[in-house]
C-alpha positions as CSV (number, residue, x, y, z in Angstrom):
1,X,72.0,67.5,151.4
2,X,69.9,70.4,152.8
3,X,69.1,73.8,150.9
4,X,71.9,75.4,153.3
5,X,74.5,73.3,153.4
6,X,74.3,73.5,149.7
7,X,74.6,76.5,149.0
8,X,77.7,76.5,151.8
9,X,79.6,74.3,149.6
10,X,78.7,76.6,146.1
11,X,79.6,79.3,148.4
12,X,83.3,77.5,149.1
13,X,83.6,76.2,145.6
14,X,83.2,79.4,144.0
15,X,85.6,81.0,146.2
16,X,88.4,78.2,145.6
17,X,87.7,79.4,141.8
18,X,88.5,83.1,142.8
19,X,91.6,82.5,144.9
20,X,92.8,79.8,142.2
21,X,92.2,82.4,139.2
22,X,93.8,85.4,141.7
23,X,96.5,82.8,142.4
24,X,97.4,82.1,138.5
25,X,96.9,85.4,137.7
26,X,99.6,86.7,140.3
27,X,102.0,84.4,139.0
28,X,101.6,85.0,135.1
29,X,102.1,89.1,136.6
30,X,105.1,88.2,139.3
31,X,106.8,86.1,135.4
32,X,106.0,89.5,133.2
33,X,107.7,92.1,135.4
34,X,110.7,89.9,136.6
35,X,111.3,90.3,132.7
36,X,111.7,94.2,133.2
37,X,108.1,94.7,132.0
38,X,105.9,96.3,134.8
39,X,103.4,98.3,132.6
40,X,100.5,96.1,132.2
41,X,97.2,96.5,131.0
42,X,94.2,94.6,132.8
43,X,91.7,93.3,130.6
44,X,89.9,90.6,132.5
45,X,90.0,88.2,135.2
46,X,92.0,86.2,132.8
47,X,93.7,88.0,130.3
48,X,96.2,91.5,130.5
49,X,98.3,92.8,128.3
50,X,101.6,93.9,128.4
51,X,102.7,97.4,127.1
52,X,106.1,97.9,125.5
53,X,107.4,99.9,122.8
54,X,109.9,97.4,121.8
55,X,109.3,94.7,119.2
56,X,106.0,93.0,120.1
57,X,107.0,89.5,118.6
58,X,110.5,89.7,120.0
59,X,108.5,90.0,123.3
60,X,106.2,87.7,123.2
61,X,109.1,85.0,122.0
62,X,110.7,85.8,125.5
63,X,107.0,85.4,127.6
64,X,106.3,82.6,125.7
65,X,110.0,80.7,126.9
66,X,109.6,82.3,130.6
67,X,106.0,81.3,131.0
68,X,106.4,77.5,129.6
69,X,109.1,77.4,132.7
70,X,106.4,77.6,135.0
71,X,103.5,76.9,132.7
72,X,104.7,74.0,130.3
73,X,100.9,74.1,128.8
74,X,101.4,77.6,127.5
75,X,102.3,78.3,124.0
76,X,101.5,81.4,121.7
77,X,98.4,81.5,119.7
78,X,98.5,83.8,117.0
79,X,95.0,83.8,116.3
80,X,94.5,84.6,119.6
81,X,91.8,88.0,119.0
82,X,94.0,89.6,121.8
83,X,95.8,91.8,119.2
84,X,96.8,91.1,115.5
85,X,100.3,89.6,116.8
86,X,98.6,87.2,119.2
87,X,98.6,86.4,122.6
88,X,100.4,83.6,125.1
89,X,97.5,81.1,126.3
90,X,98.0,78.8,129.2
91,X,94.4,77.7,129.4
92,X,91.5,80.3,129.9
93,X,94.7,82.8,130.5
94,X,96.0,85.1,127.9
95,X,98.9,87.3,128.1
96,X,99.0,89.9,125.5
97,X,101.4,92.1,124.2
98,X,100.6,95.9,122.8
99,X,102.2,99.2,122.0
100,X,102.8,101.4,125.1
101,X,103.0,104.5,123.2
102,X,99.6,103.7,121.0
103,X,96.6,103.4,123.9
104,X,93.5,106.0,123.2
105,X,94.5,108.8,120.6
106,X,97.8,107.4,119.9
107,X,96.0,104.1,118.5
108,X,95.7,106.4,115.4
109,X,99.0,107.6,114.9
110,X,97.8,111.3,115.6
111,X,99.7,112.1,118.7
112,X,102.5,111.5,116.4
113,X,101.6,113.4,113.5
114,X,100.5,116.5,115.9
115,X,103.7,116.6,117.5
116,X,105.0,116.7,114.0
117,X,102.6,119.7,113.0
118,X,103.4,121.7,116.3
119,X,107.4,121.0,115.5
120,X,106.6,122.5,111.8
121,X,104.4,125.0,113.0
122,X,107.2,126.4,115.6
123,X,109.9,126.4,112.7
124,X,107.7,128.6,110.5
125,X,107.5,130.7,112.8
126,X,110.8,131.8,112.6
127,X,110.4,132.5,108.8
128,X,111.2,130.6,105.7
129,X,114.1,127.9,106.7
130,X,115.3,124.8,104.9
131,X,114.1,121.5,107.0
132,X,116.6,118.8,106.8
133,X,115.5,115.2,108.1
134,X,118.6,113.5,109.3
135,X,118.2,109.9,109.6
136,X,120.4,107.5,111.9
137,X,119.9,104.5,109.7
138,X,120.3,105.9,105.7
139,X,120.0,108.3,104.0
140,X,118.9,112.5,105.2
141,X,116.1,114.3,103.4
142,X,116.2,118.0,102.4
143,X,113.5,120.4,101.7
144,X,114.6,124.0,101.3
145,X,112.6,127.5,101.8
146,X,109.7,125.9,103.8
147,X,107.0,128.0,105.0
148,X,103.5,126.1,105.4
149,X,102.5,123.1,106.1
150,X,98.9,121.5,105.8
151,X,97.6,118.1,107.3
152,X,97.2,115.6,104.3
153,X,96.6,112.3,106.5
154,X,92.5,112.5,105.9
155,X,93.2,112.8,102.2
156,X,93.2,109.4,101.1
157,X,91.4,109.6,97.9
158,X,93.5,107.8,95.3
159,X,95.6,105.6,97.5
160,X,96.8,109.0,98.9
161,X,99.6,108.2,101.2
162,X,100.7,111.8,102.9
163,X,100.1,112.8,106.3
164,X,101.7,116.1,106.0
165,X,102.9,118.1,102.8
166,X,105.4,120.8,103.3
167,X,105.0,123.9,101.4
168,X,107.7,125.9,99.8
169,X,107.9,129.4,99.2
170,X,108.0,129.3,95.7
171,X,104.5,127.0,95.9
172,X,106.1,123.5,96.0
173,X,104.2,121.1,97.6
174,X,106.6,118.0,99.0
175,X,104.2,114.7,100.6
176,X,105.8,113.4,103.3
177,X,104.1,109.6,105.1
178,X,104.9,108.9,108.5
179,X,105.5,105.9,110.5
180,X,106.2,105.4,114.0
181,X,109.1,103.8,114.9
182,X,108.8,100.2,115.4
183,X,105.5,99.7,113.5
184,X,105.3,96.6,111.1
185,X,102.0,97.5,109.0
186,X,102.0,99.5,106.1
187,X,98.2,99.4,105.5
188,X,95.1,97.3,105.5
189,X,95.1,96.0,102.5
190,X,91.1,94.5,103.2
191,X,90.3,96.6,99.7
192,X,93.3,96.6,97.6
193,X,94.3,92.8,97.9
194,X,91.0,90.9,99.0
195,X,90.4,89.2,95.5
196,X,94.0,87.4,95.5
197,X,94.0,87.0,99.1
198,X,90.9,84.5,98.3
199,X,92.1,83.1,95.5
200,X,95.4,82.5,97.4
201,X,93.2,80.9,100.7
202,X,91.1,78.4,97.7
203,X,94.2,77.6,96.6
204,X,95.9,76.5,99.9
205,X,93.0,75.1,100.7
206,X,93.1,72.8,98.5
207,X,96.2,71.6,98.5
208,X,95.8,70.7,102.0
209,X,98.1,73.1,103.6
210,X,95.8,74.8,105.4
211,X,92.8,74.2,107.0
212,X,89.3,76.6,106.9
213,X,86.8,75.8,109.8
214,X,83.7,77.4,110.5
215,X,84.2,78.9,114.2
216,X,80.4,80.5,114.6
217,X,79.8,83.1,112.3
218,X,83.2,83.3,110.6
219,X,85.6,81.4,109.8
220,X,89.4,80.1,111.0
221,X,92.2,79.4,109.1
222,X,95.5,77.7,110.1
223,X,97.8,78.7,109.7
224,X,98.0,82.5,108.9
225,X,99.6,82.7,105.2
226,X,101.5,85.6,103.7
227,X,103.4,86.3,100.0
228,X,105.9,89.0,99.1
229,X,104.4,91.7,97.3
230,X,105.6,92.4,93.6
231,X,107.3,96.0,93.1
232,X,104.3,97.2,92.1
233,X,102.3,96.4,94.8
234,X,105.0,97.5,97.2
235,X,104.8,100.9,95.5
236,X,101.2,101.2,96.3
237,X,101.4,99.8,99.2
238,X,104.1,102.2,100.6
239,X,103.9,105.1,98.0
240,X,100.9,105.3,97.2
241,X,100.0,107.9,94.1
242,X,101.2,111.1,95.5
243,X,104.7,110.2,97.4
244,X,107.1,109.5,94.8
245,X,105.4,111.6,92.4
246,X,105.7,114.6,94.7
247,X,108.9,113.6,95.2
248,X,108.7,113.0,99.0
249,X,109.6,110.6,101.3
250,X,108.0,107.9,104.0
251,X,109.7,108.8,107.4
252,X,110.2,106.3,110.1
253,X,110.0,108.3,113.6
254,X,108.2,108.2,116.8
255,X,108.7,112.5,117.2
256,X,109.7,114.0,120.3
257,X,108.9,117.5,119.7
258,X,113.2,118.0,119.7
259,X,114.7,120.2,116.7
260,X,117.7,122.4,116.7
261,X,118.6,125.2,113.9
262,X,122.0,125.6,112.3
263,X,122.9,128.3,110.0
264,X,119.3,128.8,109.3
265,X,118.3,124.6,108.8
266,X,115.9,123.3,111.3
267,X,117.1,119.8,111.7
268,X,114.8,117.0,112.7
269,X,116.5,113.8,113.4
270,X,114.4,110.6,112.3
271,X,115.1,106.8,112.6
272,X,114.6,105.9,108.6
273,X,113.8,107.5,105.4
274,X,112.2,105.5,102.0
275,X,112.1,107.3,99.1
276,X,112.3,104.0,96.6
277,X,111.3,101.0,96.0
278,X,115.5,100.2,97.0
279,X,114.9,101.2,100.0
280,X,112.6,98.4,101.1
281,X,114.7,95.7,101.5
282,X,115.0,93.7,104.4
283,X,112.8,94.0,107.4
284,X,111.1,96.8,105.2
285,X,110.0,94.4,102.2
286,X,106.3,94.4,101.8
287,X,104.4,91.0,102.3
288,X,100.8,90.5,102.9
289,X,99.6,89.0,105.6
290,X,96.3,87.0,105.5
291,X,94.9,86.1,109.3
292,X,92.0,85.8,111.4
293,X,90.2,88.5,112.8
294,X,86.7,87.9,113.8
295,X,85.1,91.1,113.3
296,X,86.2,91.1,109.6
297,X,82.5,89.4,109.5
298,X,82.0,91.6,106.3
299,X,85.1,90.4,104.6
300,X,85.5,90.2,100.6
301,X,87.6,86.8,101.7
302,X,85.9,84.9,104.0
303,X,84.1,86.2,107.1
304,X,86.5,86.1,110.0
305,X,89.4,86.7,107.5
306,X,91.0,90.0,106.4
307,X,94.9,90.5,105.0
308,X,97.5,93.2,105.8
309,X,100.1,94.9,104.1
310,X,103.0,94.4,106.5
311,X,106.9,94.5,107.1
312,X,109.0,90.9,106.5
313,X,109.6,91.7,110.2
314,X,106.0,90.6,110.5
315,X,106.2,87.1,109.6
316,X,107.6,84.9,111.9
317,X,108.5,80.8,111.1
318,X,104.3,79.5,111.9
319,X,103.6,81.6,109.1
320,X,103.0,79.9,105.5
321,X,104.9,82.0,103.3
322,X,103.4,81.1,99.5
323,X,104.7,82.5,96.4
């Protein structure tokens, strides 16, 4: 074969690979909106994501069935370093799933705290008023005579947990964590649980029930693993030092900006509110969750390896629960 005829047929070749990938791609797209789900993310030739504010493993359970019915290859990989709840692979293809509400500055959870401030900030304008968060799902949570605010979420020194402390005007300072609606993590626990994470990985290990390759410069683990956390470690996980001793609350919300006053109460309606360890029960029990996440290369584990602190929500049937 000449030079030119060739580089003709590498010429064709590569652009049956285009209109193949294009043609896979379109249909993995045409499968995700047909589910109601036309906000997607592009992240490659190969992979997008899809963004939802709904429960990310609920949705990835219903691309993974839908998919398969045109795919039958497909499955969802976990471990997939798409997000930390996985991705749906059919081959070099990957379908992700991620919070619509949390791209740029939101990824943080500041756009939420901000609205939060600007809410508080409006209300004290108005003079000292009692703040009453009314929750839809238990109980409400009163503060009375508010008139300041301050912004405690870079104050994390001594497992700190507050994001905003409400101040009263006879000086009483009442922490208050928040929590986006929706959101399964309570904290990376990378620092607080890393030393019985490993010991818990050895263990496994051991007994055969998991398996610990080297994949480069880390390592992989199969499955992910994950034990309940005792009441004390729930405490710290969720309270922290300062919440329960302040004698605030964790509140559940994605805010709005909406308020209305009554009789001189500014009330802010919220999905949840946990002021003790009672509360989390549930979807809201504490478990940590030991995975794979490749740019952990620094891990106290294992490189490659790093746990979170995360709602039972969070742990789904491939995960080996251990006690």
């Amino acid at each position: 074969m000449n030079q030119s005829k060739e580089h003709f047929v590498i010429k064709r070749f590569k652009s049956y690979l285009a209109e193949q990938t294009m043609d896979i791609r379109k249909e993995l797209e045409d499968i995700v909106i047909g589910m109601g789900y036309p906000n997607i993310k592009n992240k490659s030739s190969f992979r997008f994501q899809v963004l939802t504010d709904e429960n990310r493993i609920n949705v990835l359970q219903k691309l993974e069935i839908a998919i398969k019915m045109k795919f039958p290859e497909a499955h969802w990989d976990e471990n997939a370093s798409e997000s930390s709840v996985g991705a749906i692979v059919i081959g070099r293809y990957m379908v992700g799933v991620a919070p619509a509400k949390s791209q740029g500055k939101a990824s943080a959870g500041l756009d939420n705290e901000h609205t939060l401030f600007n809410m508080i900030r409006e209300i004290n304008n108005q003079g000292p008023m009692d703040i009453l968060f009314k929750s839809k799902e238990s109980k409400d949570f009163l503060v009375k005579d508010v008139v300041s605010f301050r912004d405690a979420g870079r104050d994390t020194k001594g497992r700190k947990k507050a994001d905003i402390v409400l101040i009263t005007s006879t000086g009483v300072e009442v922490p208050i964590s928040l929590k986006k609606d929706k959101a399964e993590m309570w904290e990376s626990a990378d620092s607080y649980w890393a030393k019985e994470a490993k010991r818990i990985v050895d263990e496994q290990v051991k007994k055969g029930n998991i398996s610990l390759t080297d994949k480069g410069n880390v390592k992989y683990m199969t499955p992910n693993v994950a034990k309940k956390a005792n009441s004390s470690e729930a405490k710290n996980v969720v309270f922290g030092e300062d919440i329960i001793k302040g004698k605030g609350c964790v509140i559940e919300k994605t805010f709005s900006g909406s308020y209305k006053i009554e009789d001189n109460v500014a009330i802010i309606e919220v999905t949840n509110i946990i002021t003790s360890l009672s509360d989390l029960k549930g979807n809201n029990e504490v478990w940590f969750l030991i995975r794979n996440d490749s740019s952990r290369k620094g891990s106290k584990i294992y490189p490659g390896i790093r746990v979170l602190a995360v709602k039972k929500s969070r742990i789904n049937k491939r995960v080996l629960q251990v006690r």
